[in-house]
ROGU-631343 format. One record per residue (C-alpha): residue number from 1; residue in three letters; x, y, z. Coordinates in nm, 2 decimals, always signed. Each point is the difference from the previous one (the first is absolute). Example, Ala and Ser with C-alpha at 12.3 -4.5 7.8 and 13.67 -1.06 7.14 Angstrom:
# residues 2
<site nr="1" rest="ALA" x="+1.23" y="-0.45" z="+0.78"/>
<site nr="2" rest="SER" x="+0.14" y="+0.34" z="-0.07"/>
This chain:
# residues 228
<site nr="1" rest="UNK" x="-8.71" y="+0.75" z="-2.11"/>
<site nr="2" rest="UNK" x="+0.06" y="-0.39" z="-0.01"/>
<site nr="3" rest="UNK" x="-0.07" y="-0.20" z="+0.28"/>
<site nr="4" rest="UNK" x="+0.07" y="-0.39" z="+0.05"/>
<site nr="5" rest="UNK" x="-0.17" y="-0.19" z="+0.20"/>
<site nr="6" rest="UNK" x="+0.18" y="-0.34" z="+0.13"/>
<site nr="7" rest="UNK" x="-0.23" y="-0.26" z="+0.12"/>
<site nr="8" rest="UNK" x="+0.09" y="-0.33" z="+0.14"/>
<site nr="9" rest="UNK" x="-0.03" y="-0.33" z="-0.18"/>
<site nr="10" rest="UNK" x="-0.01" y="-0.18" z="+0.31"/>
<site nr="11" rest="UNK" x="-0.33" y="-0.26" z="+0.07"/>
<site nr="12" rest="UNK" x="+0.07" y="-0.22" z="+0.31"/>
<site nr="13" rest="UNK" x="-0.08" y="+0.11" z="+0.35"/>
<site nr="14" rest="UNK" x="+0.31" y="-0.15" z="+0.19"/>
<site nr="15" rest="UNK" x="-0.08" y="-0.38" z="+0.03"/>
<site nr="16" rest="UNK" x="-0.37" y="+0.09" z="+0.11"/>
<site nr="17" rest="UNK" x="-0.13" y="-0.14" z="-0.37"/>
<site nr="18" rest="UNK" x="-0.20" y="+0.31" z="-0.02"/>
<site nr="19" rest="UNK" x="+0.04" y="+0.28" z="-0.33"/>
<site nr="20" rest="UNK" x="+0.18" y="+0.32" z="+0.06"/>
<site nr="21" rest="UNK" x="+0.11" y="+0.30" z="-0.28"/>
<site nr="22" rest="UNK" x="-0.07" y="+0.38" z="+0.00"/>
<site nr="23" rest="UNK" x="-0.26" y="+0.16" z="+0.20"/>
<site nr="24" rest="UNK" x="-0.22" y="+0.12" z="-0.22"/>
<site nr="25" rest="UNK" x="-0.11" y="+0.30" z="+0.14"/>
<site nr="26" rest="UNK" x="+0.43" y="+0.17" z="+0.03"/>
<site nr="27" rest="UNK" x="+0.02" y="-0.09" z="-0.42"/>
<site nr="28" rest="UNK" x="-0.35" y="+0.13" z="-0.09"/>
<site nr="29" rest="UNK" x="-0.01" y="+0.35" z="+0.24"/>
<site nr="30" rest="UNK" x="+0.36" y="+0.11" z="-0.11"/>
<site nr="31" rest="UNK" x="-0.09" y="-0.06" z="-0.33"/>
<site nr="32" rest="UNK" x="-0.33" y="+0.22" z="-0.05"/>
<site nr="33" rest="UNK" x="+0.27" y="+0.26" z="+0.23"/>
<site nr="34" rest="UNK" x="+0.25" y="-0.01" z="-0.30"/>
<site nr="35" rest="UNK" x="-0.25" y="-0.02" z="-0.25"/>
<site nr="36" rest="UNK" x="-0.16" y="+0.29" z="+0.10"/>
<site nr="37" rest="UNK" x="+0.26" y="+0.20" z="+0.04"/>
<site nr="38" rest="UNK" x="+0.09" y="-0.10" z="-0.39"/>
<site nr="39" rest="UNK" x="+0.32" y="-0.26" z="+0.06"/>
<site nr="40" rest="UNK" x="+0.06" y="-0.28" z="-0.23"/>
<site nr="41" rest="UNK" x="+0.01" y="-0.31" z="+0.20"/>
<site nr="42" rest="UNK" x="+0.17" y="-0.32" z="-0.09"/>
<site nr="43" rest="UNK" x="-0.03" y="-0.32" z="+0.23"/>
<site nr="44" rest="UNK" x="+0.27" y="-0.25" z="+0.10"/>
<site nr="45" rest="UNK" x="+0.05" y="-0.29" z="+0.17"/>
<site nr="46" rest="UNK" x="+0.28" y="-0.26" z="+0.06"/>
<site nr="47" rest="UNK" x="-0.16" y="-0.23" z="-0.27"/>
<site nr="48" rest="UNK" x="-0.17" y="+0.21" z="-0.24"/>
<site nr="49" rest="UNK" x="-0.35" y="-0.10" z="-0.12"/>
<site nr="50" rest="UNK" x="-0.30" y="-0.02" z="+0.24"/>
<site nr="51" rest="UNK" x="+0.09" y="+0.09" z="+0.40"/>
<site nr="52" rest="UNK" x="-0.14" y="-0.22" z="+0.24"/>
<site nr="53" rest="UNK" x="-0.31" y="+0.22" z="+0.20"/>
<site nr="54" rest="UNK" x="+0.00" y="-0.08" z="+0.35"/>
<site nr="55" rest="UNK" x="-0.40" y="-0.16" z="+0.00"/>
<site nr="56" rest="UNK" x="-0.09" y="+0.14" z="+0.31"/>
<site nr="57" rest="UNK" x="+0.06" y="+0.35" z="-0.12"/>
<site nr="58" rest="UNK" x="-0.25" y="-0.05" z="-0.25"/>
<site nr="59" rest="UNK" x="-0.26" y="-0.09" z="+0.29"/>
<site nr="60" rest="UNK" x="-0.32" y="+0.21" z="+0.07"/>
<site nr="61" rest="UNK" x="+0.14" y="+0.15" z="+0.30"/>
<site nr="62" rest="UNK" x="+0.35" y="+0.14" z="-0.16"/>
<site nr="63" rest="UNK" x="-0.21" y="+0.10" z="-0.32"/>
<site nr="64" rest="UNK" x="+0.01" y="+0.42" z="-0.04"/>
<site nr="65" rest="UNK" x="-0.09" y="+0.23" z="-0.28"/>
<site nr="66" rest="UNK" x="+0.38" y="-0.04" z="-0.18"/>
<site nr="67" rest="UNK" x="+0.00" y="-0.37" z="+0.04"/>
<site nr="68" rest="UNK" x="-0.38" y="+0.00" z="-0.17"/>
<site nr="69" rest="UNK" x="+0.13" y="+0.26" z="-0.23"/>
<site nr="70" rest="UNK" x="+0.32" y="-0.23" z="-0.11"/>
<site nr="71" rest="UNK" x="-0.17" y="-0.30" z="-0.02"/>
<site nr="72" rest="UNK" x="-0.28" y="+0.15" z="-0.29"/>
<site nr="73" rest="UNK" x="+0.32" y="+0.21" z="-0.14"/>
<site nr="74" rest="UNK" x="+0.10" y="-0.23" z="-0.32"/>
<site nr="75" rest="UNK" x="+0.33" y="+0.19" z="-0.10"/>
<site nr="76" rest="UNK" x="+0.11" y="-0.04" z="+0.40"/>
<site nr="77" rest="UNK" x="-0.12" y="-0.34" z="-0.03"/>
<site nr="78" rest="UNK" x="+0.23" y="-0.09" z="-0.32"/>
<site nr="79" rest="UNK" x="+0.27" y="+0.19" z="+0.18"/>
<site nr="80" rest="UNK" x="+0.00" y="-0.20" z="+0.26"/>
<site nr="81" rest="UNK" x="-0.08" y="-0.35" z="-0.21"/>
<site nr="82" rest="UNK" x="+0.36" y="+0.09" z="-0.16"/>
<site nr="83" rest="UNK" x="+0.24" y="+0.14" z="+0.22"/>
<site nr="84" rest="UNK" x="+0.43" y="+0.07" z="-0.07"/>
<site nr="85" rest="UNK" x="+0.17" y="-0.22" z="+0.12"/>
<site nr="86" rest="UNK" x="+0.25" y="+0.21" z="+0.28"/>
<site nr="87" rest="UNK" x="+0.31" y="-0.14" z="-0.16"/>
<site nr="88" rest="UNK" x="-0.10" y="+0.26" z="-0.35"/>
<site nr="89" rest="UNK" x="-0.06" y="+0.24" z="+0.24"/>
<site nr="90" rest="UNK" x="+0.25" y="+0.33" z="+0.03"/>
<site nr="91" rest="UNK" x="-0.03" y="+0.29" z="+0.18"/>
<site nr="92" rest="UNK" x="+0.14" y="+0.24" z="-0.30"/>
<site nr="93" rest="UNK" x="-0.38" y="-0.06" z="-0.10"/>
<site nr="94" rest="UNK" x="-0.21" y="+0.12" z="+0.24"/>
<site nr="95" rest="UNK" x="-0.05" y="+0.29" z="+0.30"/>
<site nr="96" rest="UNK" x="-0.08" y="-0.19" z="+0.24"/>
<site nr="97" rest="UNK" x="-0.07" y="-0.32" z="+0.14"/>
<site nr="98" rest="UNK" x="-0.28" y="-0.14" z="+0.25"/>
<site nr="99" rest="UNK" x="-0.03" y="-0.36" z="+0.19"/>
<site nr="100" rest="UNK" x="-0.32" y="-0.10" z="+0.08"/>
<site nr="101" rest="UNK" x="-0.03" y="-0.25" z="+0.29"/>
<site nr="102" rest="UNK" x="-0.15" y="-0.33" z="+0.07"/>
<site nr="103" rest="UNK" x="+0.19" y="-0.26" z="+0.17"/>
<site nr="104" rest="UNK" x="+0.12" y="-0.14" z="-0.32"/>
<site nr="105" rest="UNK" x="+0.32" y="+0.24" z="-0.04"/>
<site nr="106" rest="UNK" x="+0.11" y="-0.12" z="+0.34"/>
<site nr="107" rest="UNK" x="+0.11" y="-0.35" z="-0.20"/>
<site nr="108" rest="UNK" x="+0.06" y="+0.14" z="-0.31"/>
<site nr="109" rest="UNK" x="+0.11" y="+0.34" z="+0.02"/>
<site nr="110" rest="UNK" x="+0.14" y="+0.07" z="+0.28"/>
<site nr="111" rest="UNK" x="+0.28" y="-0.27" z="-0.08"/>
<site nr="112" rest="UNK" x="+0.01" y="+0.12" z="-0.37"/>
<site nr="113" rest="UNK" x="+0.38" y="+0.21" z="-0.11"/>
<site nr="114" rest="UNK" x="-0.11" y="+0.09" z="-0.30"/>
<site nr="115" rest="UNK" x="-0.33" y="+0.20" z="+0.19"/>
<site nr="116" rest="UNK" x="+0.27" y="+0.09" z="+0.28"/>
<site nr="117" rest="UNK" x="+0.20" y="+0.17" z="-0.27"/>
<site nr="118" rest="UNK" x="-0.27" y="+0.17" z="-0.19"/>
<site nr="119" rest="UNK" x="-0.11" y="+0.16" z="+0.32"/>
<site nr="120" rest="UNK" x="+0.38" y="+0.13" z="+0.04"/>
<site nr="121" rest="UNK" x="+0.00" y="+0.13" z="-0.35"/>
<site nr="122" rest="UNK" x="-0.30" y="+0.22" z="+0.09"/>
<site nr="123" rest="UNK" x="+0.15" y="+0.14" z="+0.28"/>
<site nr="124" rest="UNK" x="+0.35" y="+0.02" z="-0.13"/>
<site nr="125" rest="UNK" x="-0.18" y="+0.21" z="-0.29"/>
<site nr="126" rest="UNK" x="-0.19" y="+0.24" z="+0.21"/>
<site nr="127" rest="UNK" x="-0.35" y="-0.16" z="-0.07"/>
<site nr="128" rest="UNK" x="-0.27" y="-0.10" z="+0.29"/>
<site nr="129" rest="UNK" x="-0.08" y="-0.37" z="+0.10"/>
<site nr="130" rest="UNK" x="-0.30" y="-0.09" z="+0.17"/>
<site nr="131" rest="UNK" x="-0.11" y="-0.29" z="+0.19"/>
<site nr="132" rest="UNK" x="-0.33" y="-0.14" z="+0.19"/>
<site nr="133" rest="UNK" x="-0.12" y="-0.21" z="+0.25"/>
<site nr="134" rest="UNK" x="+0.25" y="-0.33" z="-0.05"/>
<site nr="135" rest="UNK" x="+0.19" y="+0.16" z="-0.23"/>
<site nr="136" rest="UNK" x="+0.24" y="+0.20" z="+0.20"/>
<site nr="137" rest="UNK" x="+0.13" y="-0.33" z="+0.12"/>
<site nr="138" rest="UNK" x="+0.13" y="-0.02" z="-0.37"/>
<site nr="139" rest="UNK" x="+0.27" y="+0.27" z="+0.14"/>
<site nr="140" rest="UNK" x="+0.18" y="-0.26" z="+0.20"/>
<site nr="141" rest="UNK" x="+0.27" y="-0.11" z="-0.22"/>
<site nr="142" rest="UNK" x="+0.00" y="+0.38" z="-0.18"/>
<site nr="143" rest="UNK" x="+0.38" y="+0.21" z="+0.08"/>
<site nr="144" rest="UNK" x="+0.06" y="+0.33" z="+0.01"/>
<site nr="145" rest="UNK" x="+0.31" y="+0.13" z="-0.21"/>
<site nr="146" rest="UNK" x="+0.19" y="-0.06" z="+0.32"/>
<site nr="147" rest="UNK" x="-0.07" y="-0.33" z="+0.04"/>
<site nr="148" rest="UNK" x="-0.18" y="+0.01" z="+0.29"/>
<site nr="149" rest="UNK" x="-0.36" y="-0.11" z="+0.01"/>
<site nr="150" rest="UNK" x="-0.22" y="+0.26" z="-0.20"/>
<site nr="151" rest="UNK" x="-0.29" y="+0.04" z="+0.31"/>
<site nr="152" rest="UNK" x="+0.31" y="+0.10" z="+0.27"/>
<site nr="153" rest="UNK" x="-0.12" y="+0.26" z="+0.12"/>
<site nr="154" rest="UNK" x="-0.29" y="+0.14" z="-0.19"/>
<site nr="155" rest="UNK" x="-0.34" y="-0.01" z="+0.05"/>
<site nr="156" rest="UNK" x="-0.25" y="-0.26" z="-0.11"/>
<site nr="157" rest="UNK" x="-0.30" y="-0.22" z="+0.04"/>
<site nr="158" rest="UNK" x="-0.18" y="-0.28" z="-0.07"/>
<site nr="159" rest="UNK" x="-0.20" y="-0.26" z="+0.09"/>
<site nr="160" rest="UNK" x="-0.02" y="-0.02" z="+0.37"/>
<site nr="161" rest="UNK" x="+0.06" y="-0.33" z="+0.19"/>
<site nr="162" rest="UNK" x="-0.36" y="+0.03" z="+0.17"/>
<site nr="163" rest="UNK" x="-0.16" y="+0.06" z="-0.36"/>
<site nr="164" rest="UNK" x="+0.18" y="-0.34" z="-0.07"/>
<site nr="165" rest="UNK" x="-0.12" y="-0.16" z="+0.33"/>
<site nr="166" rest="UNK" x="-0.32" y="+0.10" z="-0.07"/>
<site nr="167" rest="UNK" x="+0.01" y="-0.17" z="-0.34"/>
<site nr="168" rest="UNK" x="+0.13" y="-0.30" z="+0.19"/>
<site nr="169" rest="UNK" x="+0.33" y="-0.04" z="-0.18"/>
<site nr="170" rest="UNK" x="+0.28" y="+0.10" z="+0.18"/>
<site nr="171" rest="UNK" x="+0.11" y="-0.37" z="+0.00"/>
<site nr="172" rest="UNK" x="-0.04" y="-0.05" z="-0.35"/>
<site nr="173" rest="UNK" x="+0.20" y="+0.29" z="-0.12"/>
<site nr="174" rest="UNK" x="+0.39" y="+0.02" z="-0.09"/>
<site nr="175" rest="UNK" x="+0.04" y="+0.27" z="+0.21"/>
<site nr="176" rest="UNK" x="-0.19" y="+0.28" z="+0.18"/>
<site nr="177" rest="UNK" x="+0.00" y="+0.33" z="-0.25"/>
<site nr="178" rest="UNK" x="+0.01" y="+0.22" z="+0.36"/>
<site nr="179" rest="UNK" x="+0.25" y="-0.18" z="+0.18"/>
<site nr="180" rest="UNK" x="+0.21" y="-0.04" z="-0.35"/>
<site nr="181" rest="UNK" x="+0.01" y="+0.38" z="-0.10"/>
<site nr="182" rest="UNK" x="+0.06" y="+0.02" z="+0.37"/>
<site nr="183" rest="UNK" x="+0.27" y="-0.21" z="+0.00"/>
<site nr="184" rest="UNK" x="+0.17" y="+0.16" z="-0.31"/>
<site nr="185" rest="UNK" x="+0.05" y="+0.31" z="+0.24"/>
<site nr="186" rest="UNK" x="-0.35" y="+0.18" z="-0.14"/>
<site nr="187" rest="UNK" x="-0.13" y="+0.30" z="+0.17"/>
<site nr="188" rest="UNK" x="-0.35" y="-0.22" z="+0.01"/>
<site nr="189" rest="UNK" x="-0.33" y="+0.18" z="+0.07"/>
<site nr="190" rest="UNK" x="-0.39" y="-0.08" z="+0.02"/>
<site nr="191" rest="UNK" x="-0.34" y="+0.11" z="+0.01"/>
<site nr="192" rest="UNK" x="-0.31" y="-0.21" z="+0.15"/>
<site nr="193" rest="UNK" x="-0.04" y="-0.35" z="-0.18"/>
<site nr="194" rest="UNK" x="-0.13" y="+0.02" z="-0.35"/>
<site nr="195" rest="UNK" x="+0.00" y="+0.38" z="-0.01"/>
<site nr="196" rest="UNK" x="+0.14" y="+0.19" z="-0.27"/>
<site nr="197" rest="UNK" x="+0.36" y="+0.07" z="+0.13"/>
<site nr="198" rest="UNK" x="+0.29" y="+0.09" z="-0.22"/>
<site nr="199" rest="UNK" x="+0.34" y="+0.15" z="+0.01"/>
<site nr="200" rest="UNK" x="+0.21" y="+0.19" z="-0.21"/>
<site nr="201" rest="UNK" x="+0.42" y="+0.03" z="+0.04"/>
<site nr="202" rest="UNK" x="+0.19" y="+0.17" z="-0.27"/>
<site nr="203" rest="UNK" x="-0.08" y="-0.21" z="-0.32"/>
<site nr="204" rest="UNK" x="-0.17" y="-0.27" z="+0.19"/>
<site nr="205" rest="UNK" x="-0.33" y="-0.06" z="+0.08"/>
<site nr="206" rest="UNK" x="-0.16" y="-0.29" z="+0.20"/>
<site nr="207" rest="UNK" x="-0.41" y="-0.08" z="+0.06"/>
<site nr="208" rest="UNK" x="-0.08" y="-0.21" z="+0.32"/>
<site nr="209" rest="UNK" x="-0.31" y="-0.21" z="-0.14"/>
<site nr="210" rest="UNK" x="-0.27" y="-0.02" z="-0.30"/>
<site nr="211" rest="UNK" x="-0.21" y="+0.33" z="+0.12"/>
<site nr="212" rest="UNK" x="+0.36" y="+0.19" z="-0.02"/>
<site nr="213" rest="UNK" x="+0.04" y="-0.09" z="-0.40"/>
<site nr="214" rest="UNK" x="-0.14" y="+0.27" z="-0.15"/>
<site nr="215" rest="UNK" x="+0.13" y="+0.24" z="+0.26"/>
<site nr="216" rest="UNK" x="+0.36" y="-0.12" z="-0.09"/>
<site nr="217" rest="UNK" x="-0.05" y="+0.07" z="-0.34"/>
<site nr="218" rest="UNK" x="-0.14" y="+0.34" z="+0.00"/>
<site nr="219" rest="UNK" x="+0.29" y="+0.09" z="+0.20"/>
<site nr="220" rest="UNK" x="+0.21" y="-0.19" z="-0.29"/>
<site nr="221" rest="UNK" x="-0.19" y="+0.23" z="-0.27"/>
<site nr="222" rest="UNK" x="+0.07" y="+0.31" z="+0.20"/>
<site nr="223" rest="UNK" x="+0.37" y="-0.09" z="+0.10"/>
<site nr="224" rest="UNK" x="+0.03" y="-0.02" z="-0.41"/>
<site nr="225" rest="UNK" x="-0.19" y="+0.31" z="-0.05"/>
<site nr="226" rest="UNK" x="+0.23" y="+0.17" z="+0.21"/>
<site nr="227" rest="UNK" x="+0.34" y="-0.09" z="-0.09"/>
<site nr="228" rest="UNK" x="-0.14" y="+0.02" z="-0.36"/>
């Protein structure tokens, strides 16, 4: 199985001055997921080349045993140092694809047709997509073959708007990923604040926050397994 793993190559926090990116911990838990369970796994990102890391999520606090683990891994290290750029990126290549969050892809992504379309092109060729935390707000210029927005009607999550209050940035963001998927006529669920919580509709699945990353992805790895 091949796996691709779009990151954003977003660095600004709104107009705050402050760094954002990935969050460390929804790349580096996925990855050991897909590892282990013997994918080959390419990373992507608007720009190519090195993604910005959102610095807080390499903190003491937000630290776990996969972020450790990436961090002393040199081949994930050089994967990430050189990443596709999303333009060379086609779905004909790969099983599946995976968005980890950060409030970078809320900029970048999330306003990006050429990740909109790859995400159709899964979907329109049978294969799983999975998004965390900030990520599912990537969905909100993504169609179904109908035209209509792709989250009418189905069942997601994401980051919750008290998970961003709590953070303190729900005046810095574009947009709110709850009330967004919300908004886009989502079926929108969620478990307690920074609990693992994630959904699964049809080909679609969606993780609420950083502790629902690896969660999302097993799921992802069985989904495969099953329609395999």
């Amino acid at each position: 199985m091949k796996v691709v793993m779009i990151l954003t190559s977003h660095d600004q926090l709104g107009d705050t001055g402050r760094k954002t990116g990935f969050w460390l911990e929804e790349l580096a838990a996925p990855y050991y997921v897909f590892k282990e369970a013997g994918y080959e796994i390419t990373l992507a990102s608007p720009d190519g080349g090195q993604p910005p890391l959102d610095p807080k999520s390499n903190e003491p606090d937000f630290q776990t045993e996969d972020t450790r683990r990436f961090g002393a891994d040199a081949e994930a290290r050089e994967a990430l140092a050189n990443t596709v750029k999303l333009a060379d990126i086609s779905q004909a290549d790969f099983d599946t694809v995976f968005y980890p969050g950060g409030h970078g892809p809320m900029w970048d992504l999330a306003e990006s047709p050429v990740s909109a379309a790859l995400i159709e092109s899964f979907l329109a060729a049978d294969k799983p997509v999975a998004l965390v935390c900030h990520a599912p707000g990537v969905l909100r210029h993504v169609k179904a073959p109908n035209g209509r927005p792709l989250v009418e009607g189905k069942k997601v999550t994401g980051f919750t708007n008290s998970e961003e209050a709590a953070v303190g940035l729900t005046e810095v963001v574009p947009f709110l990923v709850e009330d967004e998927l919300q908004a886009k006529g989502g079926i929108y669920s969620k478990g307690p604040d920074w609990g693992p919580y994630f959904v699964q509709d049809g080909l679609l699945i969606t993780g609420q926050n950083p502790a629902s990353s690896a969660g999302a992805a097993r799921r992802l790895v069985e989904e495969l397994g099953e329609s395999a």
